[in-house]
C-alpha angles and dihedrals in degrees: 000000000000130000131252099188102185112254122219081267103063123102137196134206114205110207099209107193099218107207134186083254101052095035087090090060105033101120094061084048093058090043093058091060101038087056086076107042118134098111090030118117109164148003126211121194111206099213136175128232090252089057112042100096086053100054090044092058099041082047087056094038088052094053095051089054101035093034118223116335099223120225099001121102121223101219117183112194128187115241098216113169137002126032126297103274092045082050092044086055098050101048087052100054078062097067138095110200124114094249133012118218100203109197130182118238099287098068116214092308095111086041119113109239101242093054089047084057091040087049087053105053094253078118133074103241134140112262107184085102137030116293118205149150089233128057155139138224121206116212128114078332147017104259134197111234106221109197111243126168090294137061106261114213106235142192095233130327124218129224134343085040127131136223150166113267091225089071091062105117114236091224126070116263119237108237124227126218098250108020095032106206105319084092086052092047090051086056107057092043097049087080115170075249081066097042086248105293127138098193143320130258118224139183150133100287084233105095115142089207142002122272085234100070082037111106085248091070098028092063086048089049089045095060105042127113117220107331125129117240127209122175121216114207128203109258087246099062091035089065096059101032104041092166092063091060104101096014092175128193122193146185099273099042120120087233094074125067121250120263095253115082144232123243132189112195117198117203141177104220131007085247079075102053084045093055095051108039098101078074096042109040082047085058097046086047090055087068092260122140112247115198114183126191116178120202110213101194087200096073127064097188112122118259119308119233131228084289095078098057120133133194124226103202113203123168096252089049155308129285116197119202151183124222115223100203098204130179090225134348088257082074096052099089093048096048086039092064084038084055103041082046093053100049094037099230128160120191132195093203128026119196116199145178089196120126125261092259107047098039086065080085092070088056094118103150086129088063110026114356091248120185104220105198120178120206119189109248085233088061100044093086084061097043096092081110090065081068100073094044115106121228098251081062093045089046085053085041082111094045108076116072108197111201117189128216133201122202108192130152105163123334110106100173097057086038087060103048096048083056093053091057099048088048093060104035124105120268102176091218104310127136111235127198117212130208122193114188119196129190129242088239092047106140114243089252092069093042088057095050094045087053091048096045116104124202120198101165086082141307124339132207137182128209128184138188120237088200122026126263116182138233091293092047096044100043099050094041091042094088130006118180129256105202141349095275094050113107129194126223107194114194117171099207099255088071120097121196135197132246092260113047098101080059092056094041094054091043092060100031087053090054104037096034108034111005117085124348088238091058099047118087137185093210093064108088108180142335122258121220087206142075127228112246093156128032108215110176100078120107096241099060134268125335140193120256130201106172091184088059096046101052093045080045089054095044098257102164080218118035094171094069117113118248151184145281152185097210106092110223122244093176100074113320130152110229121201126236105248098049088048105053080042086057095046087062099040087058090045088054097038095058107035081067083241101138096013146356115286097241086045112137100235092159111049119218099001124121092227081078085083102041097097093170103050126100091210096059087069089040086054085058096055098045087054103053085043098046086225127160134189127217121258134190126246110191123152128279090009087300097176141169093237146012142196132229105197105236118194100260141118095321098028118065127213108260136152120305090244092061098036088058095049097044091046085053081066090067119019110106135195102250119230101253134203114253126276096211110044091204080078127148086229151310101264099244087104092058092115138107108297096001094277145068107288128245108268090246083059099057114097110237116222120184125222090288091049095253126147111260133146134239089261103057093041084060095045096054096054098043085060088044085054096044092054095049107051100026085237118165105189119057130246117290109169121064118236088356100135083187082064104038089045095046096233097168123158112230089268084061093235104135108255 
């Protein structure tokens, strides 16, 4: 591996976490890492809201007392959403310096002197890749990376660590539940081009002892789920303590904690915990620890201890609490970390109805990797779904970004009343962009209601065309991904949803896109809010569709799971990143006559053929080469998340009233709504096998006629459909590559 050594020329910008617990001692943090700055060009302080006041006037304290610091720029940064590795990330991606030193919320104060040189570019290492004290190697077995005299390859390092700027991903990283996404980084960075190394540890070779029996990695190891744990020891110490060599700890030692979590849930009345004890006494059911500690803003006496706790008794099961007696709720972040110190826990997941600003405070991932989730007081009595979620889906809860996106022309009164719907519907604390696309020929009525609309669930944005483009245009440039964890929700103005299809949407985006590896698959490409009551794609016409009655017909144990499908929903449906941007180039492709001719059959025996005017006639295609699904609902009696009310449009022609109505019938369906009497046994989206969203293995498979087919033959027939098509005689290597799947190869065969 080559060398980078920096030039005189290169910079580096340090990203400092400042943290409720380091803001006391900011300023010596800042002098640790001004005391070696002669490649140092900025540092940026991630801070949070709470404390911004506060980092502003240490920042101004520091520089009456160290004087200016030259040509380094004191930088503070809000830390606004996510947790502190996916910030850190992102204010870094902002930068422009040649390397980024990302450091935790200590500095570089408990780091030895030669590393902090080393970590600032004063040493000759190799940075081509990340240099750091801490790191892990993957191989059989996780293993700890202790420093020797030497610089040790490793998988991925944590935090101080530096690295160039050009290595960041474009993508965002999915964050684990221990080593959030700086594995994640390593690994996209320890290419077979950088002999697969995802950094290098560094270090003095005398070490009395490795980092990995040091209470920084202990509280890492503690805290880990089935991994397998080797430490590597320094030759030195090997020599004189040959036992220690292969300390080992699996799976099944007592020194690790078991797979289930712990979760501490914060609540403001005991109405709350109440409301929101289907969830909980599911998840203490599960086998995970619930801890609950209620603030009560009426009383000013300190912190109570174990003494105070109180039991709710319900029938399922009982809740024991803690009441936090607090002056005003301003006092509540401050007596909340009192109380979690002195009773020395340590959750994997806190649920809060805290404000933004104050649950900031619980922002721990410098001691324990915490997920803070805040819930809105007004959503905890519809939250009995969050109970069948695992840990590894709530430690992901902040991953997914759903955007949504309205399709609308000229019919203000269906436009009005989706907009209603998503309005009023249940968000559980996430921010939601919204995207409302308007067509060059909208009538002013709808203008006048877009520009009237306000939208307080996130940001909104209108977009509108200046020459009309038609359904197919509008609907494919109406959203395009941003990242890997960025979702679409498509909805054309005559749908209507539930209140509780983002519920719906989160719960299944959380198992099949970021639950078990088992369970995540690259052939699902989105999530339909409808069921299926008419199946529209067989040659013979339209026919009715009952998927509760197919799969009992067919001998399913449970024939109310919900299942797959090849038929991509226009009538609400959440599509994922990679497919669409695949999608985006197979169209590009499709129409432009580059692989074939534009009235070319791709799909044999289906209706879509003649819908030359429909975007999903080209994303059939594409399912079907691909041998892709997506996941519907079942629930009983044609429940669904949205409907549609067939308005006359683009698709839908203007006919007598008598036809319209019978033909509507078709598709209206009754909309799963949220419960009249909150003391509920539940909201109906757990009305599935189990209680909970099956294993993947588990979902029936239906092809575009709504027959029963697997995953292997799905994939086979496309693969023969592709072969005759394009003549190609390797199979497809590269996932959502349409250069691969089409065969466009130059004569050299390098794909063009």
């Amino acid at each position: 591996m080559s060398e980078l050594l920096p030039s005189h020329s290169a910079r580096i910008t340090a990203v400092l976490p400042v943290t409720p617990l380091s803001i006391s001692s900011l300023n010596a943090e800042i002098s640790s890492i001004l005391e070696h700055s002669t490649y140092l060009d900025q540092v940026v302080l991630l801070t949070p809201p709470t404390l911004l006041l506060q980092a502003k006037q240490s920042i101004r304290t520091f520089l009456g007392t160290w004087g200016t610091s030259g040509h380094v720029e004191l930088t503070v940064s809000p830390w606004l959403t996510g947790t502190q590795d996916v910030a850190s990330l992102r204010a870094a991606r902002q930068t422009t310096s040649d390397f980024v030193l990302f450091l935790d919320d200590s500095g570089l104060q408990q780091t030895e002197y030669h590393i902090r040189e080393a970590l600032l570019l004063l040493e000759p290492f190799s940075t081509t890749v990340p240099i750091g004290p801490y790191g892990f190697s993957d191989g059989q077995s996780l293993t700890c990376i202790s420093s020797s005299e030497m610089p040790q390859p490793a998988t991925f390092l944590i935090p101080p660590f530096v690295m160039p700027s050009t290595l960041f991903p474009s993508d965002d990283l999915k964050e684990e539940t221990i080593f959030g996404i700086w594995r994640a980084l390593g690994e996209s960075i320890a290419t077979p081009q950088r002999d697969s190394i995802g950094g290098f540890v560094i270090g003095p070779n005398n070490v009395s002892a490795p980092w990995c029996r040091s209470n920084k990695a202990g509280s890492i190891i503690e805290t880990t789920e089935g991994y397998s744990f080797n430490i590597v020891l320094d030759p030195t110490e090997q020599r004189s303590d040959q036992d220690a060599t292969n300390e080992t700890c699996d799976a099944d030692s007592d020194f690790l904690r078991p797979a289930l979590g712990s979760f501490l849930l914060v609540f403001s009345t005991l109405t709350d915990l109440h409301n929101f004890s289907p969830a909980a006494c599911r998840l203490q059911r599960d086998g995970h620890n619930v801890h609950v500690l209620l603030y009560d803003e009426g009383l000013c006496s300190p912190p109570q201890t174990s003494a105070d706790t109180k039991s709710l008794v319900l029938a399922s099961c009982k809740l024991e609490y803690s009441v936090l007696p607090v002056g005003s709720e301003t006092e509540v972040p401050t007596s909340l970390e009192e109380w979690i110190q002195c009773h020395s826990l340590s959750a994997d997941v806190i649920l809060t109805t805290l404000s933004e600003e104050e649950r900031f405070y619980l922002h721990m991932r410098s001691e324990n990797g915490s997920t803070v989730i805040h819930i809105p007081s007004s959503d905890l009595p519809f939250c009995d779904w969050m109970g069948s979620l695992t840990l590894q889906e709530y430690k992901s809860w902040h991953l997914p970004h759903v955007d949504i996106s309205v399709i609308t022309n000229d019919r203000p009164r269906s436009l009005s009343r989706l907009l209603a719907s998503l309005s009023t519907a249940r968000y559980f604390g996430d921010s939601i962009d919204l995207r409302v696309n308007i067509e060059q020929t909208a009538d002013l009525e709808t203008l006048k209601m877009v520009d009237a609309f306000e939208w307080t669930h996130g940001r909104m944005f209108l977009h509108r065309r200046v020459i009309h483009g038609g359904l197919l245009t509008a609907v494919v440039e109406s959203w395009y991904p941003r990242s890997n964890h960025s979702y679409g929700l498509i909805l054309e103005d005559d749908v209507e949803l539930s209140p509780l299809f983002y519920a719906w949407v989160k719960l299944a985006l959380l198992r099949y896109r970021y639950g078990r590896r088992d369970d995540v698959s690259p052939r699902l490409f989105g999530i339909s809010l409808y069921q299926q009551k008419n199946l529209e794609l067989r040659p013979e016409g339209r026919h009715p569709f009952n998927a509760r009655n197919t799969f009992s017909a067919a001998g399913f144990v449970n024939p109310h799971t919900p299942y797959l499908s090849q038929i991509p929903c226009s009538w609400g449906a959440v599509y994922f990143p990679e497919h669409w941007r695949e999608f985006h180039s197979y169209l590009s492709f499709r129409l432009s006559e580059y692989a074939w001719d534009v009235d070319q059959i791709v799909v044999p025996g289906v209706r879509s053929n003649k819908w030359t005017r429909s975007w999903k006639k080209y994303f059939i295609e594409l399912v079907y080469l691909r041998g892709y699904v997506m996941l519907y609902p079942n629930y009983a009696d044609y429940v669904s998340l949205s409907t549609n009310h067939l308005e006359v449009g683009s698709h839908v022609k203007d006919v007598p009233s008598e036809v319209y109505l019978r033909k509507k019938k078709l598709f209206l369906l009754p909309l799963m709504q949220l419960p009249e009497d909150k003391a509920f046994a539940g909201t109906g989206l757990l009305d599935l096998p189990d209680a909970r969203l099956p294993q993947w293995s588990d979902l029936p498979s239906l092809d575009l006629l709504g027959l029963s087919a697997g995953e292997d033959e799905l994939m086979e027939r496309g693969k023969v459909r592709r072969a005759e098509l394009t003549d190609c005689a390797y199979a497809v290597h590269i996932d959502h590559d349409i250069r691969d799947l089409l065969c466009l190869y130059d004569q050299s065969s390098e794909f063009v």
